[in-house]
C-alpha positions as CSV (number, residue, x, y, z in Angstrom):
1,X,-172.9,0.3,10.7
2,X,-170.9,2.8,13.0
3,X,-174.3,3.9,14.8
4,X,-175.2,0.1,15.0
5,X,-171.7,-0.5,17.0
6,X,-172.0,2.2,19.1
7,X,-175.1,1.6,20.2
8,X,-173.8,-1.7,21.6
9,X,-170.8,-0.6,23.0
10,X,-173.3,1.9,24.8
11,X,-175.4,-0.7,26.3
12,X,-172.5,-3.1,27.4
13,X,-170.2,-0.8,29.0
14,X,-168.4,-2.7,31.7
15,X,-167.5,-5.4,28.8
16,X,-166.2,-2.6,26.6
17,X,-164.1,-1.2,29.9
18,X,-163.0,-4.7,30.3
19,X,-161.9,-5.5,26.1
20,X,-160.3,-2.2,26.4
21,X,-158.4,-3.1,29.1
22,X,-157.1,-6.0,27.5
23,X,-156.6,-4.9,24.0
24,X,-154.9,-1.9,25.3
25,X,-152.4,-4.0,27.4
26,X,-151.6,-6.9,25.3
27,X,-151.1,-4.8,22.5
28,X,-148.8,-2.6,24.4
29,X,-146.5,-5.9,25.5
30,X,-146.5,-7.5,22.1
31,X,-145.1,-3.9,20.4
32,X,-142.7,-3.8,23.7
33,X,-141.2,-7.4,22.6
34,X,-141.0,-7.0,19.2
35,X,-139.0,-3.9,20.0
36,X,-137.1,-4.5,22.7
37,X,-136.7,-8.2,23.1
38,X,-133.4,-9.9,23.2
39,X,-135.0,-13.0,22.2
40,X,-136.3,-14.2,19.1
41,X,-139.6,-16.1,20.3
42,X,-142.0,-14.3,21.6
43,X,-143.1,-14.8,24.9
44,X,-147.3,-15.7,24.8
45,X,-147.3,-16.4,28.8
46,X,-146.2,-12.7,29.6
47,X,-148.4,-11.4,27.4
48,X,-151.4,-13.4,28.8
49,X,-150.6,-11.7,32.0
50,X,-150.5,-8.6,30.7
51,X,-154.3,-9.5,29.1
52,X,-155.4,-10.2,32.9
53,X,-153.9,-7.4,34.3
54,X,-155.8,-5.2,31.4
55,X,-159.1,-6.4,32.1
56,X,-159.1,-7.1,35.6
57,X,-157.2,-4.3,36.9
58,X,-157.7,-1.3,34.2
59,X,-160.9,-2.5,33.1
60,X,-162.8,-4.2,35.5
61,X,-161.9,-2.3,38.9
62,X,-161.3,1.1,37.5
63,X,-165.1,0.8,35.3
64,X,-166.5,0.0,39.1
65,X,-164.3,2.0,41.0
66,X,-164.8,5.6,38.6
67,X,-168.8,4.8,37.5
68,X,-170.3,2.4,40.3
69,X,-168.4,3.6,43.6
70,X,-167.5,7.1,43.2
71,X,-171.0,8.4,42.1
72,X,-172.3,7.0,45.7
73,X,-169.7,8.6,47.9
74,X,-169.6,11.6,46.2
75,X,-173.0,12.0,44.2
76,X,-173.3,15.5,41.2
77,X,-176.4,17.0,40.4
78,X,-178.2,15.7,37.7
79,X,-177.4,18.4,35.0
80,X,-173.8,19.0,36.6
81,X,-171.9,17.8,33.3
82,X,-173.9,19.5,31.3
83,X,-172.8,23.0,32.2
84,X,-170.3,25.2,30.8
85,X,-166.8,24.5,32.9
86,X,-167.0,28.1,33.5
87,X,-170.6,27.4,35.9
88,X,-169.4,24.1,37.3
């Protein structure tokens, strides 16, 4: 099951970066106004926002930013990762 999951996490990466993005800053904005809210309803609109900015922003531009753009302008070796830090 856990080999089954990963494998398609592995083959859709730029959705996973996206669902991260979101999961990690919705979640983050419901625990902040259940902690800190004044009010007693909770505010679904900010939090949507918050679900944008995730997977636009963190997920979206950062996965094509950090594995699509960067690689071109500055490309590694093939076996570069692989190496012990102490020969990189």
């Amino acid at each position: 099951m856990f080999l089954r999951l990963f494998n398609s996490l592995k083959s859709h990466p730029f959705a996973f970066a996206c669902f991260c993005g979101v999961a990690k800053d919705s979640s983050c904005d419901i625990m902040v106004q259940k902690t800190q809210g004044s009010t007693r309803t909770h505010d679904w609109r900010r939090t949507a926002v918050f679900a944008t900015f995730g997977g636009t922003f963190v997920g979206a531009w950062q996965y094509v930013l950090f594995n699509v753009m960067l690689p071109r302008v500055s490309p590694m070796p093939v076996g570069f990762f692989a190496l012990p830090i102490a020969k990189r």
